[in-house]
Each structure stands twice: as C-alpha cells, then as structure tokens.
C-alpha positions, 0 to 999 in steps of 0.5 A: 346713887351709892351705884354711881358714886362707886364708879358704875357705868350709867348704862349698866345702872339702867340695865339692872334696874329696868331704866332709861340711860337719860331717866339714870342721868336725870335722878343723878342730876337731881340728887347731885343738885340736892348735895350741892355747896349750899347744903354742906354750908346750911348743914350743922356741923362741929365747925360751926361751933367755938370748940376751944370752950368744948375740947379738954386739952387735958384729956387730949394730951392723956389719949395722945400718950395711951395713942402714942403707946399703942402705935409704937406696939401695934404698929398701926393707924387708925384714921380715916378719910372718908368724912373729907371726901365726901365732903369735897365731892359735893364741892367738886368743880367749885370754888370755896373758901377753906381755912388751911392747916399745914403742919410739918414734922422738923428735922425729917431728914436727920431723922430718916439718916439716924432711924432705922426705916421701922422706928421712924415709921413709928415717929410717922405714924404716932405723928400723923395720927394725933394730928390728924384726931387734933384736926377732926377735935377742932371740926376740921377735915384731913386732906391728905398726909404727904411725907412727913406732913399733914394737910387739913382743912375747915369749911367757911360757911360761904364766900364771905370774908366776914364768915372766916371769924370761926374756922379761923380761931379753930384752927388757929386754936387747934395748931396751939393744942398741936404743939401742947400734945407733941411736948406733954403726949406725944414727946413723953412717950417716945423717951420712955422707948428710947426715941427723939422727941419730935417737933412740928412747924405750923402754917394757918391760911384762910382763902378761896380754892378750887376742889378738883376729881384727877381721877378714880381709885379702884378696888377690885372685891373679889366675893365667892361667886363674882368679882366686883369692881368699885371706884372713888373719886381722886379728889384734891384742893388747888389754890393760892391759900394751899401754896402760902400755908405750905411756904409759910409753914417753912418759915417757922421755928420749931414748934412755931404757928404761923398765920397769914393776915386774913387769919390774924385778922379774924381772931379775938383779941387773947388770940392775937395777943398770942402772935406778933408780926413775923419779920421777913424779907421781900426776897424770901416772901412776896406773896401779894394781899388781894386787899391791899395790893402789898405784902401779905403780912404774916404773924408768928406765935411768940417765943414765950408763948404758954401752951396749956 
C-alpha cells in the first residue's frame, strides 16, 4: 500500500513483488475499503471531545508570543498538512459533512502598498501558523492556506445534523481563541518590532461537501544510485457550505465571528449568548436554508464580546 499511495504503477508493484496486476488490485481494494468513511468516523479523535474545558488560552496566547518571536527571526514555518491529507484521502469521491472555518487577514492590500514584500511575509507567516496550531488545538484540520487566508476544517462524526453539536462549539470556540491570540500574542509581538498590529474576519459553516483528487504532486528524490519518483494526491473540499463561510467571512468587522444558522443552532446556550442575529440585506446575501426554504440567517459575535 505505502507503493501505492506514493503514485507507483500497479504493474510495476506487481513486478517487484512477484505478483499478479489483479492480486495488486485486489489488496488495494481491500485495504481501500478497510480505510473507508466509517472508520475515520468510528475512530478516536481530539475532535470528539469538548476541547474548550481542555485548552489553556493562557498558555496558547504565551507560545503565540514566543512563536511570533521566533517567526520574525528565523523567518520560518513549521506546519504541516499531512495529518489533513490523509484524512481526506480516505474520503475521497464522498460526501461528508465538515464544519468549515475561514479566517481572513484584514486590510491585506494596504498592507502589501505599506510593507516591503519581507516584512509582510513575516505578518503572513506568524499569521498563518498560529492559526493554523489554533485549528489543530481545537481538533480540527488545515485545508490550505490561500493569500492571506486560512481554510480548515473539523469532521461530524456521520451525516446526521444532530452530530453537528460538537465540531460546531470547537470550532466556534477555537475562532474566539483566534481573535484572543492575535490582540494578546500575536499583535504585542509585532509592536515590539515595529509592525502593524493585525486583524482577522472569521466565518464558521456546518454542511455536506464533496472531497475531490485534481491530481498529483510529484517529488522527484534523487539518491546516490537512482532517482526515485514519488506522487501524493492533490485533494480539495467542493461545496455549498466552503462558498457561504467564505462569502460570510467578507461580511465581518474586523475582529468579528460569523456563523451560519445551522452552527448557531448547535451551540449551547453561553455560546449563543455570545452572537446576535447579523443584519443583512437580500441583495447582498441570498444564500437559501435547505431546511426552511428562506434566507439563511447568519449571526455575528457581538461588539462587546470578552475574549479571555
């Protein structure tokens, strides 16, 4: 299996070890099944927990600030999205049902006119990587970062709306964290270097989406006596629920949360004391609910909000 999934050909698996092209295909198939969306679902994870009663915002926003440090010195970025990918890989040519997160640097343009193109990759990077440690924190997983933005996600353990409760209050708890770290870690560390402080606009969305392979990435390894050619899949996350917490995000004032209905409706009563509805006009959303057949309603962190 690790010969396949790095992109062999099943003829030449079945070459080096003495097999069949179909008894190659066979185990494939099997262990493919073995991994299949029941067992990623049926498996223990951090997101199958409440996290908020776990995570010390405390000591997140303390390692934000020695992060932040460190990533204006070294200049570098330790994440990795290996953990994601295999997770979708096992979901591949399936829908499934994901809390989505999108959270989006403000004033990204006015940064880029005002910043040389080394100091705002410095914003970028501190930015995106104590986003992306917020997201992993709270269970969920990194998508992919685009610009000046950051996409996860957090698996609902099946299809069932009635399984949302959980992703749902991570997340939604882990975009408050968000917004506590850039003011108290993130934003004290860049003016003590002479940086802008930074905002961040959140969108939080519960739905079904389609788990898609584009293609592959190939990596050519070049050992003392061969060369070696590896391939992981290209995967994405297509769906309605990816196009509203992205418009959403758009919507929100700078250091705001905004999550769709569905969300709203899954979070306890503290956490929804923390959002009122958000005010909008039809022309401007007119995202239809799949339950009651109007607008989706969309509910915003409220101004006097207290985070941590």
């Amino acid at each position: 299996m690790n010969l396949y999934k790095s992109g062999i050909p099943l003829e030449v698996i079945a070459f080096q070890t003495d097999l069949e092209v179909q008894e190659v295909q066979n185990i494939v198939t099997l262990e493919e099944q073995k991994h299949s969306e029941d067992k990623i679902y049926n498996s223990p994870s951090l997101a199958e927990f409440y996290l908020d009663a776990i995570v010390d915002i405390n000591e997140l926003i303390k390692s934000a600030q020695a992060r932040t440090w460190s990533a204006l010195q070294a200049k570098e970025f330790n994440i990795s999205t290996e953990n994601s990918r295999q997770i979708l890989e096992n979901l591949l040519e399936s829908k499934t049902r994901l809390v989505i997160i999108h959270v989006d640097l403000v004033g990204f343009t006015k940064l880029a006119m005002n910043l040389s193109a080394n100091r705002l990759a410095d914003i970028i990077r501190a930015f995106a990587q104590e986003m992306s440690i917020l997201i992993a924190s709270y269970g969920g997983y990194i998508l992919k970062y685009v610009g000046d933005a950051v996409l996860g996600f957090f698996l609902v353990k099946s299809s069932e709306k009635n399984n949302d409760k959980l992703p749902c209050m991570n997340a939604v708890n882990c975009a408050l964290s968000m917004v506590s770290v850039i003011r108290h870690g993130i934003n004290p560390i860049l003016s003590q270097y002479g940086y802008p402080e930074i905002n961040a606009r959140i969108g939080v969305d519960v739905g079904e989406n389609v788990v898609v392979q584009y293609g592959w990435e190939t990596n050519v390894l070049k050992p003392d006596t061969e060369k070696l050619i590896t391939k992981k899949p290209i995967i994405d996350i297509l769906g309605y629920t990816i196009s509203i917490a992205v418009k959403m995000t758009s919507l929100a004032e700078p250091d705001q949360i905004v999550i769709g209905q569905f969300v709203y409706d899954s979070l306890d009563k503290n956490l929804k004391e923390r959002f009122k509805e958000f005010p909008i006009h039809r022309e401007v959303w007119n995202y239809i609910s799949s339950t009651t057949g109007g607008i989706y309603r969309l509910y915003g962190s409220t101004r006097d909000l207290i985070y941590y």
